[in-house]
Backbone as a ProteinNet text record, in pm:
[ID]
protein_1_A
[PRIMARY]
XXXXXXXXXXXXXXXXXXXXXXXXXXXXXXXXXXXXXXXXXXXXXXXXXXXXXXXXXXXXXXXXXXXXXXXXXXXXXXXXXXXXXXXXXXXXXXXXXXXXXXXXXXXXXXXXXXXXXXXXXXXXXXXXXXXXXXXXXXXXXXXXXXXXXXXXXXXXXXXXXXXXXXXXXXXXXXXXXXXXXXXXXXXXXXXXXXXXXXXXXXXXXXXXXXXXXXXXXXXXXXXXXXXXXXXXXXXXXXXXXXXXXXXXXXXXXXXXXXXXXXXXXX
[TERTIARY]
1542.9	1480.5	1495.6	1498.6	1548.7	1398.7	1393.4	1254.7	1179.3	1065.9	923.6	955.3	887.7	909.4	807	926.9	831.3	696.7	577.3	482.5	521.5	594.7	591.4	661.2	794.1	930.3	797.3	725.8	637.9	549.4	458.5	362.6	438.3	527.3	639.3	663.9	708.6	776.3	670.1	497.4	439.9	351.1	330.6	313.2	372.8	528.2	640.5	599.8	596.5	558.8	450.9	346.6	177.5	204.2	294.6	285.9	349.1	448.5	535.6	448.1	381.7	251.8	163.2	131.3	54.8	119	244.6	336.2	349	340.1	362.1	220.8	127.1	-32.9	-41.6	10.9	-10.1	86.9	202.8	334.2	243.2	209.1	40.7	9.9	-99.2	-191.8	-149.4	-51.4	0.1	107.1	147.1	236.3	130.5	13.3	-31.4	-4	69	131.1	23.4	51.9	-13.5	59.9	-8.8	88.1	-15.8	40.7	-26.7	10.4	-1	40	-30.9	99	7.8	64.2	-12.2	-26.3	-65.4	54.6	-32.2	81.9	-15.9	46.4	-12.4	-22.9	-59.3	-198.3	-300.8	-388.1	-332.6	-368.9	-338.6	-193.1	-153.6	-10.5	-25.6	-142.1	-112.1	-86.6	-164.7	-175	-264	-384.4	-513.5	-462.2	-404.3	-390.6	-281.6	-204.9	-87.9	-168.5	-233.8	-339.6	-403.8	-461.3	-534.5	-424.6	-321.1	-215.8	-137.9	-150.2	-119.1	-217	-325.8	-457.9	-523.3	-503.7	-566.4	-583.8	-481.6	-473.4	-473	-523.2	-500.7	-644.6	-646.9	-757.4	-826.5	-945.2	-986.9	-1029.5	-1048.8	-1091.2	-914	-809	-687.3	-669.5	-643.1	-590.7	-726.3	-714.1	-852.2	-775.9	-865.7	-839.5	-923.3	-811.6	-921.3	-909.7	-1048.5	-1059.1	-1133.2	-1126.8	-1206.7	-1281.5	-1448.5	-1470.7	-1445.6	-1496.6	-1449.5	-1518.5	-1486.4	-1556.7	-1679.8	-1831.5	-1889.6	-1895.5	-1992	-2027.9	-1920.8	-2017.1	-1953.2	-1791.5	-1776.5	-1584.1	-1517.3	-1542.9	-1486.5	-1425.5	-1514	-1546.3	-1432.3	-1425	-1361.7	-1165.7	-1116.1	-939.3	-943.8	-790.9	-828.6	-815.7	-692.4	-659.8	-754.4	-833	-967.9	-1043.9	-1086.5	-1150	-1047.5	-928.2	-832.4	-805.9	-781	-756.1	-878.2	-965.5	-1095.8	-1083.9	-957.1	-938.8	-834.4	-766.2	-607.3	-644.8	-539.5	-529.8	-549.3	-647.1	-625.1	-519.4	-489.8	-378.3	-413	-323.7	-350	-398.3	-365	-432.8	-331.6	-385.4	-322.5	-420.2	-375	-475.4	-385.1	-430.4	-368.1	-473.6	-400.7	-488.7	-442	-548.4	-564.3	-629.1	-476.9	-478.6	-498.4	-494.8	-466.4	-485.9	-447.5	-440.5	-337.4	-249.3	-174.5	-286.1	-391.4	-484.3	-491.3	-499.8	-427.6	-337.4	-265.8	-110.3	-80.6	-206.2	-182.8	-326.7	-450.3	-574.4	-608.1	-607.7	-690.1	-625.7	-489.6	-424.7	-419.8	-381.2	-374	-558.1	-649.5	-759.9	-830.9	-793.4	-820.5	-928.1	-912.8	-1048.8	-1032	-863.9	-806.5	-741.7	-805.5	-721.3	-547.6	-475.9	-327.3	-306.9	-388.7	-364.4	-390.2	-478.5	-502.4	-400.5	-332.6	-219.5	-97.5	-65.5	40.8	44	-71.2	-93.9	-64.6	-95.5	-84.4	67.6	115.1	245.3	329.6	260	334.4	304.5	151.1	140.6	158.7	134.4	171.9	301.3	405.6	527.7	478.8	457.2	357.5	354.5	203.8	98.7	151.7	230.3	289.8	393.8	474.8	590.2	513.4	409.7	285.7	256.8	248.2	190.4	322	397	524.6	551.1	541.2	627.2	536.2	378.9	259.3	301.2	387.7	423	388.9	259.9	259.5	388	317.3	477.4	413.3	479.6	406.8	519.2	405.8	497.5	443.9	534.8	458.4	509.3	446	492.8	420.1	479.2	473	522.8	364.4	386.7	419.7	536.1	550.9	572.8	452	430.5	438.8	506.6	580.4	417.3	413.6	323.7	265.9	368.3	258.8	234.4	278.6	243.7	85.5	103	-39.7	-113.9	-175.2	-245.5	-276.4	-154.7	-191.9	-280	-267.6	-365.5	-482	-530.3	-627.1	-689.9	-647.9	-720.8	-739.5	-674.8	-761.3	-845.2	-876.7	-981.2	-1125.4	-1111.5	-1222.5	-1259.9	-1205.3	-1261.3	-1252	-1264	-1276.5	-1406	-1538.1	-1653.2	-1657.4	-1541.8	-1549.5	-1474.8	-1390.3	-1253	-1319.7	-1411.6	-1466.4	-1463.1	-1497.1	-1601	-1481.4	-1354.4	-1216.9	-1204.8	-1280.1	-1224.2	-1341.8	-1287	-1361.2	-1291.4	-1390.8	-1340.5	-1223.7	-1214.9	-1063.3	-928.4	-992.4	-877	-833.7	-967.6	-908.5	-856.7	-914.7	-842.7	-708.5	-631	-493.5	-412.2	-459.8	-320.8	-296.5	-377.5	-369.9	-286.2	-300	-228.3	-111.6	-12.3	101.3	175.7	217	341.5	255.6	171.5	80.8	95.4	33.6	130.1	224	297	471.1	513.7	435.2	525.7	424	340.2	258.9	329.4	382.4	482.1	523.6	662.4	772.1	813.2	700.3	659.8	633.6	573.3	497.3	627.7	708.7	860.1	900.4	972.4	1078.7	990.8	824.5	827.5	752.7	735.2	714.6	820.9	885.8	1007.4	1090.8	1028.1	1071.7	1172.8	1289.2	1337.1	1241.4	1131.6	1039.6	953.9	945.4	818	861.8	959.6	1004	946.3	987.7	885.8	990.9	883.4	939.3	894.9	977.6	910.5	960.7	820.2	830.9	805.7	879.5	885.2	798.1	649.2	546.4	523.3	607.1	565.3	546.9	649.4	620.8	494.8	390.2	304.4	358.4	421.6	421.9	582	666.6	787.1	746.5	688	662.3	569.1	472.2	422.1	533.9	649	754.8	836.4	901.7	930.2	859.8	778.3	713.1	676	607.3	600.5	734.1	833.2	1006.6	1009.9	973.6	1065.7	970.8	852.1	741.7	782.8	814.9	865.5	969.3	1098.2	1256.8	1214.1	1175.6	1176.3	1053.2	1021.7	954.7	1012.5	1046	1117.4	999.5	937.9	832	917.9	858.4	877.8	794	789.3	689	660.5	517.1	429.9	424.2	415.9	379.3	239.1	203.1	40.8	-24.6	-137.6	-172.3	-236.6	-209.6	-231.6	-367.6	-398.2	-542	-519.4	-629.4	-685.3	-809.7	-794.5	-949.6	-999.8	-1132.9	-1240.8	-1310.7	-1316.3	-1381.6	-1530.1	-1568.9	-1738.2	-1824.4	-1892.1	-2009.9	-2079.1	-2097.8	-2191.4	-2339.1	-2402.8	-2535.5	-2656.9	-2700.5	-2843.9	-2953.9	-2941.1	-3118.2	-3180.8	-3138.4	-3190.9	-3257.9	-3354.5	-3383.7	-3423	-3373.2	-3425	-3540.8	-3627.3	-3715.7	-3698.2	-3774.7	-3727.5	-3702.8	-3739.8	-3730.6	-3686.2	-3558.8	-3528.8	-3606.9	-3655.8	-3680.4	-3632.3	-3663.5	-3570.6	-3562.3	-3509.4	-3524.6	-3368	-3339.1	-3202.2	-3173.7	-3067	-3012.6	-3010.4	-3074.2	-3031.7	-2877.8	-2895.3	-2740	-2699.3	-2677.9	-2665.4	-2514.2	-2444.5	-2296.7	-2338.7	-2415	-2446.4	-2462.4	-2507.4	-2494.6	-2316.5	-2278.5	-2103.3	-2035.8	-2117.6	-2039.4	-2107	-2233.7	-2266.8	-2231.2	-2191.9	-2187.1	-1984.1
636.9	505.4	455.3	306.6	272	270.5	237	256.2	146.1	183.7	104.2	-83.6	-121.6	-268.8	-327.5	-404.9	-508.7	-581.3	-587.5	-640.6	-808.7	-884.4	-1006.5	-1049.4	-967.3	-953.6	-963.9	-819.3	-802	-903.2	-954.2	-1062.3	-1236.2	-1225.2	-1341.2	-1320.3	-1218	-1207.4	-1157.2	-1113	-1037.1	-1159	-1302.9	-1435.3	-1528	-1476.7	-1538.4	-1477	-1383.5	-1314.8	-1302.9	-1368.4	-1345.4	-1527.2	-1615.5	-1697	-1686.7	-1591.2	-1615.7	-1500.4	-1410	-1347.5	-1483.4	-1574.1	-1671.6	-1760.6	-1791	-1807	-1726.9	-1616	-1503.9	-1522.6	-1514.2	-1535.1	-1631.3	-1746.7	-1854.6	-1837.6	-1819.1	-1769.2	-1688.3	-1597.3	-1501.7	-1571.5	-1689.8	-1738.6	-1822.3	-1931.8	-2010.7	-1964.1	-1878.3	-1818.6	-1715	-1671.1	-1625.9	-1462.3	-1434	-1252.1	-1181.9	-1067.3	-940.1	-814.6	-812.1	-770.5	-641.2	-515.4	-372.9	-349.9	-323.5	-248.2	-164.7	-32.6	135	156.3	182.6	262.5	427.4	440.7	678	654.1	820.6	916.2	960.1	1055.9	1156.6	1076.2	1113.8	1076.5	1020.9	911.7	869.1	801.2	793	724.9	609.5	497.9	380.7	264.5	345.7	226.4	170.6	188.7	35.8	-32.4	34	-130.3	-199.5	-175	-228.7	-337.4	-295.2	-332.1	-450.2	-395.1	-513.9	-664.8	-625.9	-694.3	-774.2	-761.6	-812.3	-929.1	-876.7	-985.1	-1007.5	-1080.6	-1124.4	-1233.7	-1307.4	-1447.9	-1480.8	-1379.4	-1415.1	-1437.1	-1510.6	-1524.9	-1435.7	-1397.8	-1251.7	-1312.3	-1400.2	-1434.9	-1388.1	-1425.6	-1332.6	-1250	-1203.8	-1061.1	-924.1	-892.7	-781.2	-630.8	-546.7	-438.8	-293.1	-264.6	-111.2	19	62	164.4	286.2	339.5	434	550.9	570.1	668.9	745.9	888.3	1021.2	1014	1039.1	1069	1131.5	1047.5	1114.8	1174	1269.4	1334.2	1283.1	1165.2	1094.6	1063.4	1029.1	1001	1148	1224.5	1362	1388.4	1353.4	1366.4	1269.2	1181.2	1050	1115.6	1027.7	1086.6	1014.8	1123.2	1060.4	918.1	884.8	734.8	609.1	665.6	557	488.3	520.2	448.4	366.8	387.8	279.5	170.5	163.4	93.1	-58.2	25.1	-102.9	-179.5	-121.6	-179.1	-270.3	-267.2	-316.4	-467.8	-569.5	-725.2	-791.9	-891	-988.1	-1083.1	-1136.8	-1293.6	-1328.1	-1343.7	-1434.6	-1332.6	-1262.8	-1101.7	-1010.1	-995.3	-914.1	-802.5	-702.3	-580.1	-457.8	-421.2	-390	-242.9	-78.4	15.9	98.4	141.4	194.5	305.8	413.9	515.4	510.6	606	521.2	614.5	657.7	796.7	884.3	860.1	965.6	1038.8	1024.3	1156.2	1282.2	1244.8	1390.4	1473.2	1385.1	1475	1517.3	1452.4	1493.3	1575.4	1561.3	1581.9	1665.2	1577.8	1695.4	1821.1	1809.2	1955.1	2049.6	1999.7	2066.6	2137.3	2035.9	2090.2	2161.3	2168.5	2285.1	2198.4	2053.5	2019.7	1939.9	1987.6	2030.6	2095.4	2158.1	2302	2308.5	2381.4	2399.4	2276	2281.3	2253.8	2093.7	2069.3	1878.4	1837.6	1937.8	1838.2	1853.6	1969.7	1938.1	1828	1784.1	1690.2	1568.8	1579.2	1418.1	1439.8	1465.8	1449	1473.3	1522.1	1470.9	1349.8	1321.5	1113.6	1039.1	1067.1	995.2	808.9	917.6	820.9	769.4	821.6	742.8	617.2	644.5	563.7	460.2	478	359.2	253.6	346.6	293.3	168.6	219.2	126	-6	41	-95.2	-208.2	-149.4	-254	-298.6	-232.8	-278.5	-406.9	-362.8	-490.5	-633.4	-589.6	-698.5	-677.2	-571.5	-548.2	-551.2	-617.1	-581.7	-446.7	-401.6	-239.1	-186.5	-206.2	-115.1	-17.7	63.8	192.5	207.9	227.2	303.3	383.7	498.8	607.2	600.2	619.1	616.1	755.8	746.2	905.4	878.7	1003.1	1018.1	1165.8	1200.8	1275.3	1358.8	1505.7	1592.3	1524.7	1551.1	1524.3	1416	1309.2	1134.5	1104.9	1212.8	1193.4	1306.4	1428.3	1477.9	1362.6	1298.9	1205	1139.2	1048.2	961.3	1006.6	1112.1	1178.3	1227.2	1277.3	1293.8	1147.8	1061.5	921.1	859.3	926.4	834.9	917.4	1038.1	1148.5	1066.8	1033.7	966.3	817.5	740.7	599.3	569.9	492.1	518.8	454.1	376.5	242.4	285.3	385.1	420.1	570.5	643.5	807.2	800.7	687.2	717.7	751.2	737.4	709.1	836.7	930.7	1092.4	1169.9	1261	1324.3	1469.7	1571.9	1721.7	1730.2	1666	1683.3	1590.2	1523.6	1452.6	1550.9	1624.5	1741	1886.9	1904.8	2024.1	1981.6	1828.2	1798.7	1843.5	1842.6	1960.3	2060.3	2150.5	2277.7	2304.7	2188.7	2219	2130	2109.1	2000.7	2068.1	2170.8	2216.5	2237.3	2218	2229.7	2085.1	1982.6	1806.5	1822.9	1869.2	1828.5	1885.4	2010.2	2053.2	1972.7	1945	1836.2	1709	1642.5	1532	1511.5	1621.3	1653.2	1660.7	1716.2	1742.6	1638.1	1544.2	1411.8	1351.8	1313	1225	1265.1	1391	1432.9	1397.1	1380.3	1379	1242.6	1115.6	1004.6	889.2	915.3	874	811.3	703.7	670.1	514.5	496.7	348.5	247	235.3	157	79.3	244.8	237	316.2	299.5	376.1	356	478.5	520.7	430.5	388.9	325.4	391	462.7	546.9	504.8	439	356	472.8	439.1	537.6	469.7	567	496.5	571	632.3	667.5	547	444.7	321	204.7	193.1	93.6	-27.6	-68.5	-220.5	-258.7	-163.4	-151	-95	-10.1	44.5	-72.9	-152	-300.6	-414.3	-414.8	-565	-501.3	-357.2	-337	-303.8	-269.9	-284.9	-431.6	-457.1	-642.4	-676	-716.4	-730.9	-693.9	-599.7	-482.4	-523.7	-603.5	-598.2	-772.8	-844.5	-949.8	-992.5	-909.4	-932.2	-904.6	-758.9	-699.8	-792.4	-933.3	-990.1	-1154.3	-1171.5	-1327.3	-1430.9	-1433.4	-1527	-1640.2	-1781.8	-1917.8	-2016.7	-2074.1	-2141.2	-2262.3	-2277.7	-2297.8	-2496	-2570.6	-2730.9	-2723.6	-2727.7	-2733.7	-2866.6	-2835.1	-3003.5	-3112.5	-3229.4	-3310.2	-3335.4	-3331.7	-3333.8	-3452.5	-3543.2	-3618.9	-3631.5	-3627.5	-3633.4	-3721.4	-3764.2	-3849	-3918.6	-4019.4	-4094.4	-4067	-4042.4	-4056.6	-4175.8	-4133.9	-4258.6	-4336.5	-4449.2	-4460.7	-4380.5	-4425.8	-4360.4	-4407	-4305.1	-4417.6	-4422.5	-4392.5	-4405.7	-4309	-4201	-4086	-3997.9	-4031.6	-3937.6	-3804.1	-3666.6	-3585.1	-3533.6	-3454.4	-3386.9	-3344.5	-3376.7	-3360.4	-3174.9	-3080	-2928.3	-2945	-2825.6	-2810.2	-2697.5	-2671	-2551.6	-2419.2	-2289.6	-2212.9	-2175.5	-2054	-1992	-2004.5	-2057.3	-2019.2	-1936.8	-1841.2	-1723.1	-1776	-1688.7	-1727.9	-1686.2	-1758.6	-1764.5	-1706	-1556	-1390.5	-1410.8	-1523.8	-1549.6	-1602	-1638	-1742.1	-1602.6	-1471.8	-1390.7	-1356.3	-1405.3	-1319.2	-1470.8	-1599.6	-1711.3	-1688.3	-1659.7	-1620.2	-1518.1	-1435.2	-1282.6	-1319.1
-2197.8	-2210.1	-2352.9	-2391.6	-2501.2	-2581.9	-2744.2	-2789.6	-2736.1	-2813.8	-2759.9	-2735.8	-2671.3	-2654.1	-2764.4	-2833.8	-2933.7	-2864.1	-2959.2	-2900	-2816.7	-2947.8	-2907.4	-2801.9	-2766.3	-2719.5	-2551.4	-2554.9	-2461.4	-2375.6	-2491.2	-2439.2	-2390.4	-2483.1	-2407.5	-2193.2	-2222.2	-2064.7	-2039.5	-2065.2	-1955.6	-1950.1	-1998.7	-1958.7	-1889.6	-1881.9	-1761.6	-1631.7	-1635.2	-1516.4	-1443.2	-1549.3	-1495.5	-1410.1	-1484.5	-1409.5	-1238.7	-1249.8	-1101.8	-1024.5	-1083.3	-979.9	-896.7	-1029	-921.8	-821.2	-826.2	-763.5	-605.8	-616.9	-521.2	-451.1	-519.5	-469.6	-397.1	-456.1	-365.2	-255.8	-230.1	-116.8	-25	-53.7	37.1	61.4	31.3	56.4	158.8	126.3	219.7	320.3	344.2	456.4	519	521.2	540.3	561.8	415.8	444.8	423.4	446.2	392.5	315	222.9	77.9	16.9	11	-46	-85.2	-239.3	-359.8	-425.2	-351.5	-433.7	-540.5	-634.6	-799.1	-774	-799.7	-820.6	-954.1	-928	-1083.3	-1129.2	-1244	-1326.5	-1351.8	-1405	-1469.1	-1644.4	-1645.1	-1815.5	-1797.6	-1666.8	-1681.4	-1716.4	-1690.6	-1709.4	-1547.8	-1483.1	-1313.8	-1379.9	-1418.2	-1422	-1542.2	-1626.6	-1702.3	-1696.2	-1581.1	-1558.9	-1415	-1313.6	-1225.2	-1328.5	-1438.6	-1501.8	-1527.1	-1593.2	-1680.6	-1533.8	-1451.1	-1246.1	-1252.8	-1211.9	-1174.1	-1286.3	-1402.2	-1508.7	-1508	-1351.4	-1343.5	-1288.1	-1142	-989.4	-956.3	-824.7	-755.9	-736.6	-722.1	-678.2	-507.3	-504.8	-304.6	-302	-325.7	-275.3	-288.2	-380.5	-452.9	-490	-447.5	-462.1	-536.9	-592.8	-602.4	-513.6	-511.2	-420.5	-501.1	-518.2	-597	-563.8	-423.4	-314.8	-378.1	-409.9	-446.7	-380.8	-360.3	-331.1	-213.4	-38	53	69.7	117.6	192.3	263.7	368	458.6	563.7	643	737.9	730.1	608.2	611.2	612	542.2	561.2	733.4	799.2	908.3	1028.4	949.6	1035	959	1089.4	1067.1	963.7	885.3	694.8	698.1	725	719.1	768.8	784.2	887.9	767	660.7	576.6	487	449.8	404.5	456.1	612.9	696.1	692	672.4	677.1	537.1	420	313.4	315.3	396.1	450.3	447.2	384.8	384.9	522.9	496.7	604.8	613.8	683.7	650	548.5	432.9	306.9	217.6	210	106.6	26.5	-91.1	-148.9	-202.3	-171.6	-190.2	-312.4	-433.4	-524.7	-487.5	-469.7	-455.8	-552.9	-681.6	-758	-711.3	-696.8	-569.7	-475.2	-385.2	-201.9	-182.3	-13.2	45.2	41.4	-80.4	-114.5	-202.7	-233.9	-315.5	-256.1	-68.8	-14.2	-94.4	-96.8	-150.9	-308.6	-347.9	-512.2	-571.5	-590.4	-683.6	-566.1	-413.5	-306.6	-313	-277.9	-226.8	-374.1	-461.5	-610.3	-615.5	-638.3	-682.8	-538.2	-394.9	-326.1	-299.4	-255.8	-215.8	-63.8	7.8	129.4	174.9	351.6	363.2	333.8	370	369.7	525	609.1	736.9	733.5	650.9	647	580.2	421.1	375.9	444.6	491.5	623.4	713.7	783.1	860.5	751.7	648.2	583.1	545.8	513.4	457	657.7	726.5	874.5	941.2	939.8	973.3	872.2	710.9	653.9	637.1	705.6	742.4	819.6	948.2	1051.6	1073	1012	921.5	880.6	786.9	670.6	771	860	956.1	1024.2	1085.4	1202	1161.1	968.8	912.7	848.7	839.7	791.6	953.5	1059.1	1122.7	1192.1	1178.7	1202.5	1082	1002.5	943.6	802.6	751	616.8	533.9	433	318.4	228.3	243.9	151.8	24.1	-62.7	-214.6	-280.1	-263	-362.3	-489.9	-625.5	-744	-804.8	-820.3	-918	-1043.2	-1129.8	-1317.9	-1324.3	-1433.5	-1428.5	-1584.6	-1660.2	-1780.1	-1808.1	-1940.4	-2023.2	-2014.3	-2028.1	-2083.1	-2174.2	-2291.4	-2438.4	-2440.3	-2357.5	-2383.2	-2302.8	-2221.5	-2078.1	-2229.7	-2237.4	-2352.7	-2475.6	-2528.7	-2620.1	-2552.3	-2510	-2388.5	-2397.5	-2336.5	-2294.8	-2436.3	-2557.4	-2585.8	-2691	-2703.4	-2759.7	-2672.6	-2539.3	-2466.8	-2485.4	-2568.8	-2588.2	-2710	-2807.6	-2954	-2931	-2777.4	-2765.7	-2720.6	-2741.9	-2697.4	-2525.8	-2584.8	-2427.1	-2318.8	-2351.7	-2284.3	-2238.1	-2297.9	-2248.8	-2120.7	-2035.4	-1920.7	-1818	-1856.7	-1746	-1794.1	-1892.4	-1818.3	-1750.5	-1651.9	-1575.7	-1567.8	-1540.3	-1526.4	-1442.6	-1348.5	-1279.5	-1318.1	-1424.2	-1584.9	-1660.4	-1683.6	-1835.8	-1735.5	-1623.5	-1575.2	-1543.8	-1548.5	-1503.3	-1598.2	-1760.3	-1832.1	-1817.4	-1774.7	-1723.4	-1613.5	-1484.7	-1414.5	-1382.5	-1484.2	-1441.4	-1366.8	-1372.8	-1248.2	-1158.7	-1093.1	-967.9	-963.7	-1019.4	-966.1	-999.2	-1029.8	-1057	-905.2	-826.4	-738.7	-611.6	-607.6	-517.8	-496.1	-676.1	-597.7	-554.4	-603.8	-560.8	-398.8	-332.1	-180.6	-107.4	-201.5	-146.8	-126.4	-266.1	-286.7	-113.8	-148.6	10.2	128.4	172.7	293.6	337.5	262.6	229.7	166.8	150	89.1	206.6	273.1	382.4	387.8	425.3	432.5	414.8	536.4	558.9	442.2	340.9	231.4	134.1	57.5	-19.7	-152.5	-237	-336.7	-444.4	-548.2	-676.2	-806.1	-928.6	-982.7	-1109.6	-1183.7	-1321.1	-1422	-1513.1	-1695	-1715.6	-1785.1	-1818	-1902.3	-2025	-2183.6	-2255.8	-2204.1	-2313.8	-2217	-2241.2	-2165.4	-2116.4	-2227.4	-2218.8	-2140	-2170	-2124.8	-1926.5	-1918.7	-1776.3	-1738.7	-1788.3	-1697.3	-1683.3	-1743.3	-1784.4	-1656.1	-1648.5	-1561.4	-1404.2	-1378.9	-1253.3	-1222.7	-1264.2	-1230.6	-1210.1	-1305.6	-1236.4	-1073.7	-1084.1	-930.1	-828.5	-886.6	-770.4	-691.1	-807.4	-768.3	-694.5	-747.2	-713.7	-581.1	-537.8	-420.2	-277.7	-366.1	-213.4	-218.5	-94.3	-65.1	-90.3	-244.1	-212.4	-270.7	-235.4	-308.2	-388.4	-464.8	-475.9	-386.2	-388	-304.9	-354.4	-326.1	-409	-397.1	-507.7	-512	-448.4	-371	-365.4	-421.4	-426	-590.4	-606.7	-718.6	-801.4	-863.3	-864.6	-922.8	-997.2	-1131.7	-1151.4	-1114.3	-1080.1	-1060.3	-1178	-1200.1	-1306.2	-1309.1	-1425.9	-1434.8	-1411.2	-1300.7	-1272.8	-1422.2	-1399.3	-1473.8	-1437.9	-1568.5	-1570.2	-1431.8	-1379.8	-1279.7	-1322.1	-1433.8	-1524.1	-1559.8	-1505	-1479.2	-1643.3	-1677.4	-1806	-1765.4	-1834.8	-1866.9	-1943.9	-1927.2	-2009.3	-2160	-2265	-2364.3	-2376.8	-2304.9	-2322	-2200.6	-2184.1	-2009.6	-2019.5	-1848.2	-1829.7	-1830.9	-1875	-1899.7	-2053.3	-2068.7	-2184.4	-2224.4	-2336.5	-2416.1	-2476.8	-2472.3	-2507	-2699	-2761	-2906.2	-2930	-3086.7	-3112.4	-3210.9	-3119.7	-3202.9	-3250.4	-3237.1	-3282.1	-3430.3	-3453.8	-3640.1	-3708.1	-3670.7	-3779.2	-3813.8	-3703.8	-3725.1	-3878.7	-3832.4	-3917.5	-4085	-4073.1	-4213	-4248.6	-4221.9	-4260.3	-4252.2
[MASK]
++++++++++++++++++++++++++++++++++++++++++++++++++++++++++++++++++++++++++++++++++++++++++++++++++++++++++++++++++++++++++++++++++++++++++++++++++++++++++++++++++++++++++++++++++++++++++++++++++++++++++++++++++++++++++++++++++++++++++++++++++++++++++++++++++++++++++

């Protein structure tokens, strides 16, 4: 990969692109598709702020994100794929999943928190699964961040000395350096038996941030027949005159003081 992407070089094209996302949003909206986009990978690769740097400008009544805590009782219980499904786009939807039910195939089976016999089964309906929903008409994309050892450790440990950024690690974050060839050979398994025509895997270099968001956005775009949409025309409305109407000299209600005048004196 070539070096780091200039900041400015960066924010230029990742503002070209935030515009033809809304472009695409609206193509959803008005053709009425249904559009799923999976983010996996290593912990510290860089899916949510690439997820963030996507919808910074999109509708959220369209475009949603899904972010599934860890199964209860009752879901344990229910066939795996049954609680995603109730996450799945309506007409006019774009659903961005910050991780999906490939966690089977990566954190579950690695950290032993499913038998040998459930991740067999997922990596055997898996294709399935995915086949059922493109062929219902979903448009489905998958990408995999794939980050360097020491670039994922770097990561990880500037989010230990970040006060705002701590809370995105968790014990099964810091037990992931320990075990990279346990995900490296979990992927690897996932790649060959998911890796389907239908839904094939897309696998972004994500040592450089800003370079692995310029390129996934690209690939996310090229790869869907959207068009733009003609917006429909706005007119502003002229202001009424006044109807007499006086206000109270105090409104009701308390005003937030203005903890910003210490930042202008100071």
């Amino acid at each position: 990969m070539s070096g780091k992407l200039a900041r400015k070089l960066y924010e230029r094209e990742l503002r070209r692109l935030q515009g033809e996302l809304v472009k695409l949003q609206e193509w959803v909206r008005v053709e009425r598709q249904r559009l799923v986009v999976i983010f996996e990978g290593r912990d510290a690769a860089g899916k949510g702020s690439t997820i963030k740097r996507i919808t910074e400008y999109l509708n959220p009544r369209v475009a949603r994100i899904v972010a599934m805590p860890r199964p209860g009782d009752r879901e344990r219980g229910q066939w795996y794929f049954q609680r995603y499904v109730t996450e799945l786009p309506a007409p006019g939807e774009i659903v961005f999943m910050d991780r999906s039910w490939y966690n089977r195939a990566g954190v579950e089976w690695v950290m032993g928190f499913c038998t040998e016999d459930e991740h067999r089964r997922f990596l055997h309906q898996c294709p399935i699964f995915e086949r059922l929903l493109v062929e219902d008409g979903i448009l489905l994309r998958k990408y995999w961040f794939s980050v360097s050892a020491d670039e994922q450790q770097r990561r990880i440990r500037a989010r230990l000395d970040d006060p705002v950024r701590r809370w995105k690690l968790s014990p099964v974050d810091l037990e992931s350096i320990t075990r990279w060839d346990d995900y490296s050979r979990a992927k690897d398994a996932m790649i060959v038996h998911t890796d389907i025509p239908e839904a094939p895997w897309s696998i972004v270099d994500s040592d450089d941030k800003r370079r692995a968001r310029i390129n996934m956005i690209t690939d996310l775009l090229t790869g869907i027949p959207y068009q733009q949409v003609a917006p429909p025309p706005i007119k502003l409305p002229e202001r009424p005159a006044s109807s007499g109407y006086r206000r109270p000299e105090k409104n009701p209600g308390s005003y937030v003081p203005d903890h910003a005048a210490r930042l202008v004196k100071g």
